[in-house]
N, C-alpha and C positions, 0 to 999 in steps of 0.2 A: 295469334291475336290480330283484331283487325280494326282499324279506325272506323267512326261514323258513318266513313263513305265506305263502307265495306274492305280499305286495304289492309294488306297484314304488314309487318316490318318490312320487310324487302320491296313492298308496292310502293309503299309509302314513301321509300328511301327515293327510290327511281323516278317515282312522281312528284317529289318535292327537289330533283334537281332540275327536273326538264323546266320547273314552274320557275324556279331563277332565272334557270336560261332563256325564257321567255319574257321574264318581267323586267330584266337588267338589258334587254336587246329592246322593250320597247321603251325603256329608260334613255334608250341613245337615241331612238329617232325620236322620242319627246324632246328631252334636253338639248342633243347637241344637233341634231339636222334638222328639229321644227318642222318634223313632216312625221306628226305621228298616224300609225297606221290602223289603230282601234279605237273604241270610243274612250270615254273614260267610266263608264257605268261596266264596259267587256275589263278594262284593265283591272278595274276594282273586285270585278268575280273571280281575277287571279289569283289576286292579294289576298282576296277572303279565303280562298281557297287554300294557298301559302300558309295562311295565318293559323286556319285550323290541321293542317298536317301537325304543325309545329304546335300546337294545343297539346295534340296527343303524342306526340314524340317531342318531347322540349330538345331531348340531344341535336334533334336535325336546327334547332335554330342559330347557328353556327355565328361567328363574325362577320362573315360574305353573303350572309343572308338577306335578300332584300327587304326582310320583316324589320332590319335591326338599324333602318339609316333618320329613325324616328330618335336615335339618340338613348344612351344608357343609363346609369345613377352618376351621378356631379361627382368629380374626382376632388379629391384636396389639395389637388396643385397639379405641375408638370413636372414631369420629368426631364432630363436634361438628356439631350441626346447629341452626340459626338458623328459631324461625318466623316462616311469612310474617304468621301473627296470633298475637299475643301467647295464651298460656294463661293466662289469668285463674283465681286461686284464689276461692274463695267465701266468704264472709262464716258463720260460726256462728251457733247461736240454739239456748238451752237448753230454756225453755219457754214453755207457750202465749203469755203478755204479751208475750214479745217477738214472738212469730209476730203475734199482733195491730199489734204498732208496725209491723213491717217492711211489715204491709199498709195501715196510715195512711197510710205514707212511697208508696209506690207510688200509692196513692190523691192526695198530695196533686200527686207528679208529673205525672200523667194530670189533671190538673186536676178531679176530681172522677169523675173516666170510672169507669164499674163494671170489674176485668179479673178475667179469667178465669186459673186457676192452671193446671199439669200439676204431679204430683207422682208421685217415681219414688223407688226405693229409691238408698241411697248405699251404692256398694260401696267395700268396706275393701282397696284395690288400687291400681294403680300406673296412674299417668293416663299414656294415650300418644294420640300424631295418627297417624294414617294417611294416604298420599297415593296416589290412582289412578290412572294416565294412561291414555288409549283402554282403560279399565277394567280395567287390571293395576297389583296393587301394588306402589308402587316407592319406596316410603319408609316406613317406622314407626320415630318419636322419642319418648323420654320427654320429661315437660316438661320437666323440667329446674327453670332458675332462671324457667320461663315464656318469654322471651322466648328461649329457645336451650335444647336437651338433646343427649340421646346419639342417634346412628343405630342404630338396635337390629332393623334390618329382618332380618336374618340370622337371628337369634332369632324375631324373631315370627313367621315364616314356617312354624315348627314346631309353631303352634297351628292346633289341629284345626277349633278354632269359626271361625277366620277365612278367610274365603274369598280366594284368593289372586288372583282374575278377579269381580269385579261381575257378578249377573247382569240379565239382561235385564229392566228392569222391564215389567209390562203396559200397556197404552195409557191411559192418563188423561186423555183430552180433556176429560171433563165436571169436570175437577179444575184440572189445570196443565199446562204444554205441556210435554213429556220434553225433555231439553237435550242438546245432540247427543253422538254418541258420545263424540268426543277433547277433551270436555271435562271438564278438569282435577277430582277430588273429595278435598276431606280431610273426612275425618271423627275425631272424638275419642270416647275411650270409659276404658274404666277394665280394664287386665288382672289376673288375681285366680287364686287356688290353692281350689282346694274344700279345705273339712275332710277328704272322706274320704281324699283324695288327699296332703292330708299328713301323717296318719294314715300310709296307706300309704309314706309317701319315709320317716319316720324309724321306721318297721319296719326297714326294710333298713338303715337308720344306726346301729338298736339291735344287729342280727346283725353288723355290720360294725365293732362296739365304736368308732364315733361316736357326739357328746353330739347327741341331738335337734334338732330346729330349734322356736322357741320358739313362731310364729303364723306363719298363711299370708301375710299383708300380707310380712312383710319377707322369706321365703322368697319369696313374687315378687317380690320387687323384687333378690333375691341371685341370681335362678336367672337375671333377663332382662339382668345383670350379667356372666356365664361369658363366657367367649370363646369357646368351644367350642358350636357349634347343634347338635352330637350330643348331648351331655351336658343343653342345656335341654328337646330333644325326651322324654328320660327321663320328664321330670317333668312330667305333663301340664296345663298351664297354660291359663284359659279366657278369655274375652275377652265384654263387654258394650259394644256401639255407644252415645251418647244425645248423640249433638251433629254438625250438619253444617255446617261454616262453607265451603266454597264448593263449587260446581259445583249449588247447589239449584236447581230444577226453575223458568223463570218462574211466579208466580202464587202460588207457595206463600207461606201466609202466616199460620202457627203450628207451634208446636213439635211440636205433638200431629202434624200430616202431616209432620213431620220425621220420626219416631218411626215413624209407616207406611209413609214412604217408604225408608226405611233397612234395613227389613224388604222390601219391593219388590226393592230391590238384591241379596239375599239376607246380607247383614249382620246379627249376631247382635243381639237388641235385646233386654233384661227384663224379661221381660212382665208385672213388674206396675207397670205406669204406670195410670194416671187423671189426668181433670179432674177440676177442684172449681171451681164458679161462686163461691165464697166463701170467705173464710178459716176461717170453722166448719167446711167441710166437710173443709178443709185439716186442721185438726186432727184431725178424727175418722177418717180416714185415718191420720195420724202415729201417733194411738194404737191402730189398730186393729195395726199392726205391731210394737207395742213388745213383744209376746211374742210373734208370730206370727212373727216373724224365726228366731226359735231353730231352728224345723221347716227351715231352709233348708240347704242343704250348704255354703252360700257362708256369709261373715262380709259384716256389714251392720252401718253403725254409726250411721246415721240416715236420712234423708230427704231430697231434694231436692225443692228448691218454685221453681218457674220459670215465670214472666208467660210465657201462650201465647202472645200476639199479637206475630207479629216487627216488626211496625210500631211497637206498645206498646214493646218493647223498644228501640227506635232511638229513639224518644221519650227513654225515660229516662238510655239511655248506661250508662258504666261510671267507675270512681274508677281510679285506678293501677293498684289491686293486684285490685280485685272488682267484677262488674257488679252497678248497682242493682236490676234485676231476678229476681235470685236470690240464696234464701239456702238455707242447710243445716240442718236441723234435727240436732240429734245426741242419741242417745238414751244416757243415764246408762249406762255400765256396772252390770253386777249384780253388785252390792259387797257382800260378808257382813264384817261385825265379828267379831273372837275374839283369846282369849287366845291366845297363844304362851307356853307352861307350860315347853318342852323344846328343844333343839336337839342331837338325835343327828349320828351321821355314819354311815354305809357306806363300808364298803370294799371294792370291787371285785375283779376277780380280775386286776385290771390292776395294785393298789395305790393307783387314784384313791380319794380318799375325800372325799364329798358329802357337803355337812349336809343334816338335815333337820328341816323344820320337826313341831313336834308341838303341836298346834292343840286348844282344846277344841273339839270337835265344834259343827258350824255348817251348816245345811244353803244348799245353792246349787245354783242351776239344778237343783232339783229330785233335788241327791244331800247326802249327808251326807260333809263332808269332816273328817278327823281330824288329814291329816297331808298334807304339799308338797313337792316338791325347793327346797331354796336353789339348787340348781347348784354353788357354788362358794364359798370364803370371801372371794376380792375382791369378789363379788357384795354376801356379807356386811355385809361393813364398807361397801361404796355406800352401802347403804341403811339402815345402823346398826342389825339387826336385835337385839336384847337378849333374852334372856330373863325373861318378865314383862310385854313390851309389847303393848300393844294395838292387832291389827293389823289390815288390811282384804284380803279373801282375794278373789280374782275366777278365774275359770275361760276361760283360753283360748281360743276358741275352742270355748267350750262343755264343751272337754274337760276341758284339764290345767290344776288348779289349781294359784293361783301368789298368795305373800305378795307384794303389790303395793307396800307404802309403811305405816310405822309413825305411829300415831297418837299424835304429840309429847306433847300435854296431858295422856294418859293413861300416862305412864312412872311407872313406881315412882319414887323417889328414888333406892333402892339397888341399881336393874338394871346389873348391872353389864355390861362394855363384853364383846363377844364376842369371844375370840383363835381364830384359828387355830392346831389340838392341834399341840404341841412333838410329842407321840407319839401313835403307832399305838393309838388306845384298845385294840384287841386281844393283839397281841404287845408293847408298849411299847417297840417300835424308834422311833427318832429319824424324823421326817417330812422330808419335802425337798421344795421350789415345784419347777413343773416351769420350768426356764431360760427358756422361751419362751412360756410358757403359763401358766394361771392355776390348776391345779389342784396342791393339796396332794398328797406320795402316799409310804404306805411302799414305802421299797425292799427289804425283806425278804419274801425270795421262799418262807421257808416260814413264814409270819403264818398262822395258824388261818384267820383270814378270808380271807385272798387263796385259801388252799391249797381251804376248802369251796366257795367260788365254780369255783375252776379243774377242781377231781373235778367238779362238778354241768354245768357246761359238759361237760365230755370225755365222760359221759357222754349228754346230752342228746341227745333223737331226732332231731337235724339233724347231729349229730357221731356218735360212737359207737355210737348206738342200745342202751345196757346197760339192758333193761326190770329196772324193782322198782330200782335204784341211786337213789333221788329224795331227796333231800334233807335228810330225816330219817335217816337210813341214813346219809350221807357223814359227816352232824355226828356221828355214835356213832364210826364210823369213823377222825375226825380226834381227837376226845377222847382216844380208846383205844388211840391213836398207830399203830394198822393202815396208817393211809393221809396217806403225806404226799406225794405223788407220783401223776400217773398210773399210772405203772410200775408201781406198789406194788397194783394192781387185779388183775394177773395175780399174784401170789400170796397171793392171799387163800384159804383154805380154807375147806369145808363149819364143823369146829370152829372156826374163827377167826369165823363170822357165827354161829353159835347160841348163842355165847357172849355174845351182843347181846342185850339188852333187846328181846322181843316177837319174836322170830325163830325160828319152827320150822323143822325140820330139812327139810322140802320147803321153803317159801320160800330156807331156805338153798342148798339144789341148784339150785334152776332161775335163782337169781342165777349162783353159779359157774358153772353152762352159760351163763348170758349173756353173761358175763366173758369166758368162752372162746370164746365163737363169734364175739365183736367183736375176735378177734385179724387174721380174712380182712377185715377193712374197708377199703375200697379209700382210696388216699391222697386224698384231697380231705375225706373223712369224717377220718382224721387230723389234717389240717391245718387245719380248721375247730376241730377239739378243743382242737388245742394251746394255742388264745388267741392267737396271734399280734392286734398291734395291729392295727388296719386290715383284717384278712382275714377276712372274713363268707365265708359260703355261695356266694356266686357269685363269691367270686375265688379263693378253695380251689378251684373245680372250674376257671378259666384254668391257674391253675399247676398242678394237678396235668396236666393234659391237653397242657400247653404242653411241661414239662420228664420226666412219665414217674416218674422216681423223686426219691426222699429224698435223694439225694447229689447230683443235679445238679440240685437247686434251693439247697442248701447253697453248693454252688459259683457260683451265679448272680452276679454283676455288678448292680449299680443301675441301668448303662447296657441288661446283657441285661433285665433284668426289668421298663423301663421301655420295652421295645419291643413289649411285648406289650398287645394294646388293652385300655382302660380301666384301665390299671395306670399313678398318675403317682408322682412322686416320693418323697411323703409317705408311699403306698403299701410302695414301695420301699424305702423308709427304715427303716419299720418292720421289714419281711421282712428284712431284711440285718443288722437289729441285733437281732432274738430271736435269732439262728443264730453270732453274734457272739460272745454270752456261754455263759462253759463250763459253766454248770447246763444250760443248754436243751442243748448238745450230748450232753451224759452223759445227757440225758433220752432224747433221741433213740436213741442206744446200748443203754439199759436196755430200751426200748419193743423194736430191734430182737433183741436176745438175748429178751423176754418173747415173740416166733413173731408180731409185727406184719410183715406183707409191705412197708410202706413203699413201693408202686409203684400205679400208677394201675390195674393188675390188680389185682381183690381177694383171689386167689390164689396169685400170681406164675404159674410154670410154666416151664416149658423155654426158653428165650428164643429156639430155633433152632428151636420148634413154634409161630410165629403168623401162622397164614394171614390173619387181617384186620388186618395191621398197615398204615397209612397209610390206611386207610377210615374213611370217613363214614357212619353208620348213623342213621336214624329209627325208632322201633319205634312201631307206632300197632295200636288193636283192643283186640279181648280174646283174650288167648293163651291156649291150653290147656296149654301146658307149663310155666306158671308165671307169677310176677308179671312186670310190666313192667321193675321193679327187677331181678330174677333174670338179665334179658336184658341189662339195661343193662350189669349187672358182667360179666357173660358175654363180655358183646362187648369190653368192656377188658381184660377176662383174657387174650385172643386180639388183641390189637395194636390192635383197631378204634377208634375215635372215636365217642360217643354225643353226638347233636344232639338238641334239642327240636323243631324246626321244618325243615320241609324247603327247601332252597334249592337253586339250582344249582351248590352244591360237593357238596349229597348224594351219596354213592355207592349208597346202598341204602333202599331200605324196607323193612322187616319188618310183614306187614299181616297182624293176624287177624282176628278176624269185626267187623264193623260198624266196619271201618279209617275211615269216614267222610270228610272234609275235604281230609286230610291227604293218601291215598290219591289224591283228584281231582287233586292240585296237582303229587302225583309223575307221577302221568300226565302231565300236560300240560309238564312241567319235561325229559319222559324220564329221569326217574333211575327204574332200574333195581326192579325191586317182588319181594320176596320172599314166601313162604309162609313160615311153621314147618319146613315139610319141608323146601325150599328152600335153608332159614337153615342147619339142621343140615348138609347137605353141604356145602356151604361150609365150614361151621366146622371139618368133619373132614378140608377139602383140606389137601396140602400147598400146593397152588399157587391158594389162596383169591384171591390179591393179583392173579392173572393171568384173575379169572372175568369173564366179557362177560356 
């Protein structure tokens, strides 16, 4: 029997291990040495290739299979898993004197012996073991309470830096003898979120009208929590090797060839470790880091200092809880002092409404901060924030600063205690807790504040795209009672905006052309606009793609709407109860008598003229007959489906000049490759649906 590509079983076998061992090696110089050595359109014809071996032979898709770090079906829970060596916590140490004693203490262990240190950065992440057998992984736990955590192998498997097969080390005889293959290795390391990367997750939490995630530390330890290994692979999480408690090589005999040899393996290790033959040099190290950390993407919150010699080390032993051999240096947070003068609130277009701190000006990490989110008023009262107190401000992450904890001694007498507003400082409607949740919110749906925020949204270039409508313009707008509605946007007149403060009579035109020409906005751009809870930009474009139009998403079911991928409950929940209440519904109405198409066409059309109806379309190049967007609505307009990436449900490619990548992948995929010329006939068949 032989595959597509002509292999039989045996071909196929031997060509679907070389393509790991090729795809997990350029896996390492991507992930871990950032010096990758092919494109990424050559790496993807690997994968595709990988992908279809494994089509026709499902046995080869193994667990170490690079097909399988895309995450499996959502587990019911964790398992509980028991280590075979206890995970020892480490011992703290603020500054130098103590770093000096902790090196007496070792000194006086060794009975006077000189010992040599390694010192390595401490990552702010989430401690797991790793287990190998015949150099495949087949276990990763957190610690847990040390002596037992969770099985989280499903999860980890999804991280990029971790190789999922050991590779071969090189010969090391003049070192230590290599330990044979099927022998057993764990290794322990620390998993961790980059800055920029959670940066990036609460972008799409902010479009998605979720509250942010607070620091990368507990967003990794929430994300390698999910049950879901689709949902962790999203969020791309990284991983640092620096400890190997069995399967070491005979002979070794320091942490430091632990650290080389872990790297040998091809295991991610952080490369700024050093010796220091003394504890002075140990410090000047600690301190060479204590600002040079910030340049990092990673969070770091001190130093690790560990006796090299593993003999030294078995010398000294360990206490219960920490080996005597190592401690942690932790470096001060960068704490700024300042008044707290104010505590405003915002009010959302949701009705949530957040305090904010209003700070005198204090600079940190190198910015001037004026002003914070509290988050929330249960937040509040945690931490007794007053107006008047003197507080200490620290910066996230480097990023988002945040009032950390009030400094008692420094209270006025007569600060007085902070309430959560009975009313809407805006509209002075009564406020309401959310039943389940911590946030205050008016429920007055036409509050000045909620209404500016909800025009500014429905306008905004990821929703409506209404150029010149910005912000300034909505609040004249809302003042002047013009606009309390989206709806209220399509009848606005040229006189109706010149009568505004700063507004000539061209700016006035080319807004009312704007106004009008966002009435063909295909529905995903409406349904982004709307505000619905929970529905950002990429789940506006499932539903609108999924259901087609405005009334048979209205009609949707929790149960229908929760079958659709990456849609869960909560999701759900929301979408079913904006659509519930009779404002949204009259809104809906007003919007469709204001000449909104309401359909995932941004034009509607004939409904008995769509020759690409049930098609999968790719558009890649540079088109001459227009924007890529122009194509995209184009092809909605006419029944089709617009995809970003080509896979084998594609039905088509639309490729114009320097199609690049994409182009290669359709080829080799055989989905179907069109010109612009091509695409037009098609578009103008009756019997598009039936083209080879």
């Amino acid at each position: 029997m032989t595959t597509g590509n002509g292999l039989d079983a045996d071909d196929a076998r031997a060509r679907h291990q070389k393509l790991c061992s090729e795809i997990e090696a350029h896996n390492h110089r991507y992930y871990v040495e950032a010096n990758p050595t092919i494109s990424d359109h050559a790496y993807d014809a690997l994968m595709d290739e990988l992908l279809a071996i494994e089509g026709q032979y499902p046995e080869l898709a193994t667990p170490d299979s690079p097909s399988q770090r895309v995450g499996g079906a959502p587990s019911e829970g964790f398992e509980t898993v028991r280590h075979q060596i206890p995970m020892l916590s480490i011992d703290n140490t603020y500054n130098e004197a103590e770093l000096r004693s902790f090196d007496a203490r070792v000194r006086r262990g060794l009975e006077g012996a000189a010992p040599r240190y390694v010192v390595e950065l401490k990552i702010d992440g989430v401690s797991v073991s790793l287990r190998y057998e015949a150099g495949r992984l087949v276990r990763a736990a957190t610690r847990g309470d040390g002596q037992q955590g969770d099985d989280i192998t499903a999860n980890a498997r999804t991280i990029r830096t971790l190789p999922l097969r050991l590779r071969k080390p090189a010969a090391t005889d003049d070192l230590f003898d290599v330990p044979p293959a099927d022998t057993p290795v764990e290794v322990r390391g620390e998993v961790f979120m980059g800055i920029a990367e959670l940066a990036r997750i609460n972008r799409e939490r902010e479009e998605d009208g979720l509250e942010p995630f607070r620091n990368p530390r507990n967003t990794t330890a929430g994300t390698l929590k999910l049950l879901d290994p689709k949902q962790v692979s999203r969020r791309r999480l990284a991983l640092f090797l620096y400890d190997m408690v069995t399967g070491m090589p005979p002979g070794m005999e320091s942490h430091y060839e632990i650290l080389e040899w872990l790297q040998q393996l091809g295991l991610p290790v952080n490369p700024h470790y050093c010796r220091c033959d003394s504890i002075e040099e140990v410090i000047a190290v600690c301190e060479t880091w204590r600002d040079k950390r910030h340049g990092l993407d990673y969070e770091t919150d001190g130093m690790v200092i560990k006796l090299d010699s593993l003999e030294q080390r078995r010398q000294l032993g360990s206490t219960a809880k920490a080996p005597r051999w190592a401690i942690a240096f932790k470096f001060p947070a960068e704490v700024a002092r300042t008044r707290l003068h104010g505590i405003t609130v915002q009010v959302g277009k949701s009705g949530a409404i957040t305090p904010v701190a209003e700070l005198d000006p204090v600079t940190l990490a190198g910015t001037t901060v004026k002003r914070a989110s509290l988050h929330n008023f249960e937040e509040v009262a945690r931490k007794d924030f007053r107006v008047g107190d003197l507080v200490e401000v620290q910066k996230a992450g480097e990023i988002i600063p945040q009032v950390i904890r009030v400094v008692p001694e420094e209270r006025p007498e007569d600060a007085p205690k902070t309430q959560p507003p009975a009313a809407c400082p805006v509209c002075h409607s009564e406020t309401h807790r959310d039943p389940e949740g911590v946030f205050y919110r008016c429920l007055n749906a036409a509050c000045p504040a909620q209404v500016k925020e909800r025009l500014a949204h429905f306008a905004s270039r990821q929703a409506m795209n209404i150029d010149g409508l910005g912000p300034a313009l909505i609040e004249q707008l809302v003042e002047q009672g013009l606009a309390r509605s989206p709806s209220d946007l399509y009848k606005l007149t040229v006189p109706d905006l010149t009568a505004l403060e700063r507004m000539a009579d061209k700016s006035a035109r080319n807004i009312v052309q704007a106004i009008d020409g966002s009435r063909t906005q295909p529905l995903h751009r409406v349904l982004l606009g709307l505000g619905i809870r929970h529905v950002g930009a990429r789940t506006a474009v499932l539903l609108a793609e999924h259901f087609q139009t405005m009334d048979a998403l209205m009609a949707a079911t929790p149960e229908a709407l929760t079958r659709i991928e990456d849609i869960g409950e909560v999701v759900a929940a929301g979408i079913c109860d904006f659509f519930d209440v009779e404002e949204n519904k009259r809104l809906i109405q007003e919007l469709r008598d204001a000449g909104l198409q309401l359909r995932a066409e941004s034009n509607g059309g004939d409904d008995g003229n769509k020759p690409l109806i049930g098609k999968s379309f790719v558009v890649t190049g540079t088109l001459t007959g227009g924007t890529r967007d122009e194509m995209h609505e184009r092809i909605q307009r006419l029944g089709g489906r617009v995809a970003t990436s080509v896979s084998k449900k594609t039905d088509y490619l639309v490729a114009g000049e320097n199609a690049g990548s994409k182009l290669d992948k359709a080829k080799r995929l055989g989905v179907t490759v069109l010109t612009e010329q091509e695409f037009e006939t098609l578009a103008q068949s009756d019997t598009g649906n039936n083209h080879e």
